[in-house]
C-alpha positions in Angstrom: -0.8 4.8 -20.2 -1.5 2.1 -23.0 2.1 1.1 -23.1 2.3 0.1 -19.4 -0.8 -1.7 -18.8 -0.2 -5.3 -18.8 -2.4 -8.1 -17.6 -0.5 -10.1 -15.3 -1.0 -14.4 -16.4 -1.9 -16.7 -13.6 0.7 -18.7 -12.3 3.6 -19.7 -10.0 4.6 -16.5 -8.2 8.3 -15.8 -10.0 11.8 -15.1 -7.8 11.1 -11.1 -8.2 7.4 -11.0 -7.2 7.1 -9.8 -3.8 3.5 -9.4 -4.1 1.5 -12.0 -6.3 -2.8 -12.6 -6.1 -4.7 -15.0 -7.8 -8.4 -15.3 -9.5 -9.7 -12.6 -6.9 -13.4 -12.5 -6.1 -14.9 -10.5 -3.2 -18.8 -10.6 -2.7 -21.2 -9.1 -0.3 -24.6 -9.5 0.7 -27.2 -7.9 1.7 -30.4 -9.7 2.1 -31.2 -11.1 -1.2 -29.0 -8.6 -2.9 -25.5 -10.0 -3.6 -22.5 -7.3 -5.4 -19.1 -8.7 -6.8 -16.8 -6.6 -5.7 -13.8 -8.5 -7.5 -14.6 -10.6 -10.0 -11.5 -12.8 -11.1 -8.5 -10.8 -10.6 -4.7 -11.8 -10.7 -1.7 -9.4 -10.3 1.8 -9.2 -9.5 4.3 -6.5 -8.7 8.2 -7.1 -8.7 11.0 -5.8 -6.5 11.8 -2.4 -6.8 8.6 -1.9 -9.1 6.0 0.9 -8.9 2.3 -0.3 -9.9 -1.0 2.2 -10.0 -4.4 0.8 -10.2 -6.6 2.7 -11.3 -10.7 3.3 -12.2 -13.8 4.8 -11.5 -15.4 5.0 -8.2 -17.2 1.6 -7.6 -14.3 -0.4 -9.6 -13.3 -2.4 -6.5 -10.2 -0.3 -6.2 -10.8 -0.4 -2.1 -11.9 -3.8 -1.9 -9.0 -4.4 -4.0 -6.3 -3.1 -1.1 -8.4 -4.1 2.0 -7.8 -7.7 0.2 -3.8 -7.8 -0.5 -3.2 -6.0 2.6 -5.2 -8.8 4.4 -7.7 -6.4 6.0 -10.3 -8.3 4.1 -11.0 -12.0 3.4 -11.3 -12.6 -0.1 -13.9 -15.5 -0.7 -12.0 -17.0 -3.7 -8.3 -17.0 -5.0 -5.3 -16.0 -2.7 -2.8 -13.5 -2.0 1.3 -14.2 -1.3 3.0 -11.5 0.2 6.8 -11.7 0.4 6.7 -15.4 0.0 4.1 -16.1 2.4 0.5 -16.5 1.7 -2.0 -13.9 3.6 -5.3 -14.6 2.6 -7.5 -17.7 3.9 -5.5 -17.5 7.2 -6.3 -16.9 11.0 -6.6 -12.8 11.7 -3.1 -13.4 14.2 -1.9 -14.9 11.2 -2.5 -11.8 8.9 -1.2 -9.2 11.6 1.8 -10.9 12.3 2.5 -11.0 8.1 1.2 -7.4 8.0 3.7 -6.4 11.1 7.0 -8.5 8.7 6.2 -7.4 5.7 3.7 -4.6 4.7 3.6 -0.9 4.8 0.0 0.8 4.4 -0.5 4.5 3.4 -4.3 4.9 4.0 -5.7 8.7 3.2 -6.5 9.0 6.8 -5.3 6.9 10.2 -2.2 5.9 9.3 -1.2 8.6 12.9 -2.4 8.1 16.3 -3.6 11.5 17.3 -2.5 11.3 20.8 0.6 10.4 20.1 3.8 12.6 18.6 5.2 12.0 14.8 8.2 9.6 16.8 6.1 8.3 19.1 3.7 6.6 15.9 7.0 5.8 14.5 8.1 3.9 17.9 5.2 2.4 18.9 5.0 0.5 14.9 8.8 -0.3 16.0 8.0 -1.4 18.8 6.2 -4.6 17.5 7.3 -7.7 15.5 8.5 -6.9 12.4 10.5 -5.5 9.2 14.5 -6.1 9.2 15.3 -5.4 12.3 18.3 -4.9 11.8 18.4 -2.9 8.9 15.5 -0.5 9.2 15.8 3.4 10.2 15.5 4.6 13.4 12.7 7.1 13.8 15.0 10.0 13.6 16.4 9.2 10.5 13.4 8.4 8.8 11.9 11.4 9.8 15.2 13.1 8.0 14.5 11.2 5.1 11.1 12.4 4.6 11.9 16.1 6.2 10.2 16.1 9.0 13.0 15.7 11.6 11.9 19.3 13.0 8.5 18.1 13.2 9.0 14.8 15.2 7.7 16.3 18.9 4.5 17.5 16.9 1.1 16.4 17.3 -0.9 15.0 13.7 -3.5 18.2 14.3 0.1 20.2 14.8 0.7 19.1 11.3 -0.1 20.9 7.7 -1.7 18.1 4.9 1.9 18.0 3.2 3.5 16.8 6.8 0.9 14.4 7.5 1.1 12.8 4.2 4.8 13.0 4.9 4.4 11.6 8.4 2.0 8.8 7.4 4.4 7.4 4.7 7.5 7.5 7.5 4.9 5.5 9.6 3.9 3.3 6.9 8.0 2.2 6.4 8.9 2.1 9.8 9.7 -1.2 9.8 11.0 -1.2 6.3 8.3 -3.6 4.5 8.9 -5.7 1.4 5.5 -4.1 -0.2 4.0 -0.8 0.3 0.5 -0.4 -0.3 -0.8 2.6 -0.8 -4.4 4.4 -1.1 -4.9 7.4 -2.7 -1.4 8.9 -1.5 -1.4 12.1 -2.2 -5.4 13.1 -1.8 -5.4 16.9 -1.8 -2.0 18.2 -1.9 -0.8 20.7 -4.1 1.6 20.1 -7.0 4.8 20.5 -5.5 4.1 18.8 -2.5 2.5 16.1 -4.5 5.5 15.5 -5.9 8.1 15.3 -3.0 5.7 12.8 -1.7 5.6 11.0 -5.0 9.6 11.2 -4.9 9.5 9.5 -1.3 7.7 6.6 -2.4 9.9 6.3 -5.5 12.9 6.2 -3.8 11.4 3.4 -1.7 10.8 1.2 -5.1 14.5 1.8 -6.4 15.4 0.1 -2.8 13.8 -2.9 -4.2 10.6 -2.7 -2.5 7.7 -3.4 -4.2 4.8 -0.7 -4.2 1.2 -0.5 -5.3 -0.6 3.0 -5.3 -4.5 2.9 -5.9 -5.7 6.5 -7.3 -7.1 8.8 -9.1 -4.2 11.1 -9.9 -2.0 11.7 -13.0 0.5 12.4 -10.9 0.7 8.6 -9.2 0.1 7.3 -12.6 3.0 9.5 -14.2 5.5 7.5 -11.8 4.5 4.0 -12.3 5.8 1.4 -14.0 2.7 -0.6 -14.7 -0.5 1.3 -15.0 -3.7 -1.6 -14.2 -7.6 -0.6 -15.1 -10.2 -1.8 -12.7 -13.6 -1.9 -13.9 -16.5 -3.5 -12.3 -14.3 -5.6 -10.3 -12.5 -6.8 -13.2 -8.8 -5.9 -14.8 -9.8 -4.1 -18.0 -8.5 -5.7 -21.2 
């Protein structure tokens, strides 16, 4: 792991950053009690470029994601996603960015469970966002990630493999610059660990840009850059 953890320098985001934060700190409050949740921290991930972030429970891993996917306010330093800035801006602002630009795997609610595997795909479709003109149509995408069969089924129709399989397909449906990604492959077994891990791989050598948070060796084992979080900080 030592080899491909690198602490990312502050600066102007370069031509192959797709995903760029600077001097992140996240607090909260709670009557006289305050926590830093991010204390200071700067990252960047590249085109086509796989980073894991990593630590124990408490690290600011979450708070970490909520931030760059612009789920969260950050109450210093910014966040530039696919040349655009997402932080400090109006919550329209932030879903319409979200909608162009970003896929999010979350461990759980990434499906509607009313709705059919297509129909999650088509209603994410339906709103602003991605290339347009270059993303897959739901049927396709559910060949890509084998679950073409599976498209008419409900998410309680679905074993943990297809909904972590389903929930990626959602996540790319409009073919985002930057996949975020928390804890992607919770509890599956080994092998289907892997095909998922395959999935999101494939995705990178695209030229998308993808940040997993976990806990697995497994995640690690495919990315690029590995970064430590501890107590809100990158580890040194």
């Amino acid at each position: 792991m030592e080899d491909r953890l690198r602490l990312v320098p502050v600066g102007v985001m370069d031509g192959d950053d797709v995903l760029w934060c600077d001097d992140l700190y996240r607090f909260y409050r709670s009557g006289d009690e305050e926590t830093l949740a991010l204390r200071g921290v700067s990252l960047r991930v590249a085109r086509g470029e796989v980073v894991a972030v990593v630590g124990p429970s408490g690290s600011g891993k979450s708070t970490l994601l909520a931030c760059l996917a612009g789920l969260d306010e950050p109450d210093g330093g910014a966040v530039t996603l696919g040349g655009e800035r997402i932080s400090h801006r109006p919550e329209a602002e932030r879903a319409r960015i979200r909608r162009r630009r970003l896929g999010v795997l979350l461990q759980s609610g990434n499906l509607l469970t009313h709705l059919t595997v297509r129909a999650n795909i088509h209603l994410v479709q339906a709103g602003e966002g991605g290339r347009q003109g270059e993303r897959l149509r739901a049927e396709e995408l559910l060949e890509w990630v084998g679950l073409r069969e599976r498209a008419g089924a409900l998410p309680r129709e679905l074993s943990g493999g297809e909904l972590a399989r389903a929930g990626l397909a959602v996540a790319l449906s409009n073919d985002p610059d930057v996949l975020l990604a928390d804890e992607p492959t919770g509890e599956l077994d080994g092998r289907t660990e892997q095909v998922v891990l395959d999935l999101i791989r494939a995705r990178a050598r695209d030229g998308r840009g993808v940040l997993l948070v976990t806990h697995s060796p497994a995640v690690t084992a495919i990315a690029d850059r590995v970064i430590v979080l501890a107590d809100g900080r990158i580890a040194a």
